[in-house]
C-alpha positions in Angstrom: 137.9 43.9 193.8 140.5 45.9 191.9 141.1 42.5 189.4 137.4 42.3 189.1 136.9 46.4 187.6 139.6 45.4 185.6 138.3 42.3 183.8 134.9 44.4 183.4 137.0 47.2 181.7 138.6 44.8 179.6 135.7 43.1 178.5 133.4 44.8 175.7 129.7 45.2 176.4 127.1 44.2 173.7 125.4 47.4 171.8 121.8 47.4 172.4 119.6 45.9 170.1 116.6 48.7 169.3 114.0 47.7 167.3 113.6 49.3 164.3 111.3 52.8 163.7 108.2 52.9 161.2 110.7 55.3 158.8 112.9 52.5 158.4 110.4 50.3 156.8 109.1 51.3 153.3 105.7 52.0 152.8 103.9 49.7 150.3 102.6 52.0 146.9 99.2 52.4 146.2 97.8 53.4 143.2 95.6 56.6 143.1 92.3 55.8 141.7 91.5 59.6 141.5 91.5 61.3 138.1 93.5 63.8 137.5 92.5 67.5 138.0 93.1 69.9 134.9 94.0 73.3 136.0 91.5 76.1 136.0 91.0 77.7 132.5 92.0 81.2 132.1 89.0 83.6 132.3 90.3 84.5 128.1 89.2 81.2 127.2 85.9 81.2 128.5 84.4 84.3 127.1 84.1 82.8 123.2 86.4 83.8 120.4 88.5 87.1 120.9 86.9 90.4 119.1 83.4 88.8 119.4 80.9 91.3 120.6 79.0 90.9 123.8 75.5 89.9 123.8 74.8 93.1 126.4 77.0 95.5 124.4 74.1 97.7 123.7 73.3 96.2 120.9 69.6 96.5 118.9 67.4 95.8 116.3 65.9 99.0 114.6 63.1 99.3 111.6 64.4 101.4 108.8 61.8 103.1 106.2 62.9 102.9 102.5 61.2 102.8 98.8 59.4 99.7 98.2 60.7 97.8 95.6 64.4 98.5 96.7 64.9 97.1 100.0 67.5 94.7 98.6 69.1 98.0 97.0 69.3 99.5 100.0 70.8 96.7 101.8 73.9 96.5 99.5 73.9 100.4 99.8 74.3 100.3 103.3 76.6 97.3 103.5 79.0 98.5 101.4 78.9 102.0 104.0 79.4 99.7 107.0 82.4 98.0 105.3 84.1 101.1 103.6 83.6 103.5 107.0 84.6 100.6 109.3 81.8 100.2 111.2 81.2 96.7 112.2 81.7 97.0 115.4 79.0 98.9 115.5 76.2 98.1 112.9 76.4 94.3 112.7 73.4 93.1 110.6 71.3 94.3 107.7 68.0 92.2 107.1 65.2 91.9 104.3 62.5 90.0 106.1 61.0 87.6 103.5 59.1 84.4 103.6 59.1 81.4 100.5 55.5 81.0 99.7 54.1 78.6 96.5 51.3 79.9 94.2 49.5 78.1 91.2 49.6 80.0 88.4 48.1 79.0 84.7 48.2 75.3 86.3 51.7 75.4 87.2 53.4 75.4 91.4 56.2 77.6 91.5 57.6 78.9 94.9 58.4 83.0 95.1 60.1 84.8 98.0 58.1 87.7 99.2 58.8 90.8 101.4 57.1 90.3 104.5 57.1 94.3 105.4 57.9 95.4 101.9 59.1 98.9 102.2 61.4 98.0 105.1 64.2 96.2 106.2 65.8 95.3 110.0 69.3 97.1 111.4 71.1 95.6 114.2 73.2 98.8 115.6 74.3 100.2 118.7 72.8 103.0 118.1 74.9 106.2 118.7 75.4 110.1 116.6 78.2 108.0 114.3 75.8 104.9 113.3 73.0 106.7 112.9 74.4 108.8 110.8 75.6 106.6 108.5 72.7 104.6 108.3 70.0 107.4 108.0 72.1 108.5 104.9 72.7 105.6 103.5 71.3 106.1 99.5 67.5 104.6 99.3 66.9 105.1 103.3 64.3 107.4 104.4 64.3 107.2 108.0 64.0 105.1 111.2 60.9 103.8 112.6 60.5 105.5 116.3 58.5 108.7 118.0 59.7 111.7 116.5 63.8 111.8 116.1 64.5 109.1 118.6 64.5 105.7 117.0 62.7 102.7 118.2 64.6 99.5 119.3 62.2 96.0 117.9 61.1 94.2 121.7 63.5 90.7 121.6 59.9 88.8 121.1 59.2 90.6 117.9 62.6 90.0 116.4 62.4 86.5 117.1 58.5 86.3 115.7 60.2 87.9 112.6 62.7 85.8 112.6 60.7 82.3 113.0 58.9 83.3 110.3 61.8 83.8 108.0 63.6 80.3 109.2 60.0 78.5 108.3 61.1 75.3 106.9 57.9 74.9 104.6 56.7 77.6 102.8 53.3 78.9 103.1 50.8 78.5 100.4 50.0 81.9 98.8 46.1 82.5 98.7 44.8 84.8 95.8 41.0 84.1 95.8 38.6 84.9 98.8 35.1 83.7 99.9 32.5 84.1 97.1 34.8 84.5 94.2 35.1 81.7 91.5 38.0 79.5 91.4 38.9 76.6 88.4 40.1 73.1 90.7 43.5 72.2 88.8 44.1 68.6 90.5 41.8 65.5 91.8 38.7 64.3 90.5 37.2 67.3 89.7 39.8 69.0 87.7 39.0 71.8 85.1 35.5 72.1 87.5 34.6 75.6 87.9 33.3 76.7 91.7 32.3 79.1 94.6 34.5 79.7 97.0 32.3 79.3 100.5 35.5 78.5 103.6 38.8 79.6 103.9 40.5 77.0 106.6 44.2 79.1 107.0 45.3 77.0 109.9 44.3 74.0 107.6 45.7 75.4 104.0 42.0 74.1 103.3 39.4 75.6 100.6 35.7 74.6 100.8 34.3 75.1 97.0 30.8 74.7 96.1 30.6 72.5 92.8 28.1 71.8 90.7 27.6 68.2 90.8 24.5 66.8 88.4 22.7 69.5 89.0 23.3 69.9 92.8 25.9 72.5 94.1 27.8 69.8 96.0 30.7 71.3 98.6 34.0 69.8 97.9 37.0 70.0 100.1 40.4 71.0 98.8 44.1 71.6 99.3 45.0 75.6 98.3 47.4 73.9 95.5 44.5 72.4 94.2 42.6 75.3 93.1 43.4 78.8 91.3 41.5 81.8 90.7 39.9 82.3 87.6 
């Protein structure tokens, strides 16, 4: 019995044989289809370009009165304040609402700017003591359009109907003769004919002229360019 503990002593056992653990075998790579998030933009970047002006930053349009005639004047008058008194940030934009329109004269087209609200020109402002002041004394301006002392700010949709009309991209055909009156027909057929104006078509740019024909007042449909007061 003693000889037999012995031998087992002597002898070495075999370790155990463990099968391996997930950890020890590596996991095949897979490629991430996903793109790749960008990190959040910083709240700078997303408000436009640094020093621009808000949209709600009290900012208005405002009618100011001047003599007619110098409107343009009047706008280098007060542009010149707004630059030398340092007040863009707070009077932004000086407008002289005009509108290209063609007229025939002695035969000839010709296009001419014209005032659309001559005597007056458009102020964006924040309005506040320091900008009014310096644009109520601004040389050529006679005051602001409003009720009493308190100026009046221009509704959004009648800046941009003002505006639309200005960014027209064909000018408007000026009309100088009116139903009855007689006009001389300057191109077509009956060029050099003298007639009676009977229709104005505005929406059209159409004239309806009563010619006479042989003997018969005929009615003959033209194009404003075509005819010209006499």
């Amino acid at each position: 019995m003693q000889e037999a503990e012995e031998r087992l002593s002597e002898e070495q056992l075999p370790e155990a044989q463990l099968p391996p653990t997930e950890t020890s075998v590596p996991a095949p790579e897979i490629p991430d289809s996903r793109p790749p998030v960008e990190p959040p933009q910083p709240l700078e970047s997303q408000e436009g370009e640094a020093g621009s002006p808000s949209p709600d930053d009290g900012r208005n349009w405002y009618v100011i009165h001047c003599y007619s005639g110098y409107e343009n004047k009047v706008r280098h008058n007060l542009e010149q304040r707004i630059e030398s008194m340092g007040m863009k940030g707070k009077i932004f934009d000086v407008v002289v609402p005009t509108e290209e329109e063609i007229e025939v004269k002695d035969g000839k087209r010709r296009t001419v700017e014209r005032r659309v609200f001559p005597g007056y020109l458009l102020v964006q402002m924040v309005m506040n003591e320091e900008s009014w002041y310096v644009v109520r004394n601004t040389p050529g301006v006679t005051g602001f359009v409003g009720m009493g002392n308190t100026p009046t700010p221009l509704r959004p949709e009648e800046v941009q109907q003002i505006l639309k009309r200005m960014e027209a991209e064909a000018p408007k055909v000026k009309v100088t003769f009116k139903p009855g009156q007689k006009v001389r027909i300057v191109d077509g057929p009956f060029n050099d004919f003298i007639g009676t104006v009977a229709e104005i078509d505005m929406d059209r740019t159409k004239v309806r002229v009563m010619v006479s024909f042989f003997g018969r007042e005929t009615p003959v449909e033209l194009d404003f360019l075509q005819v010209e007061k006499v």
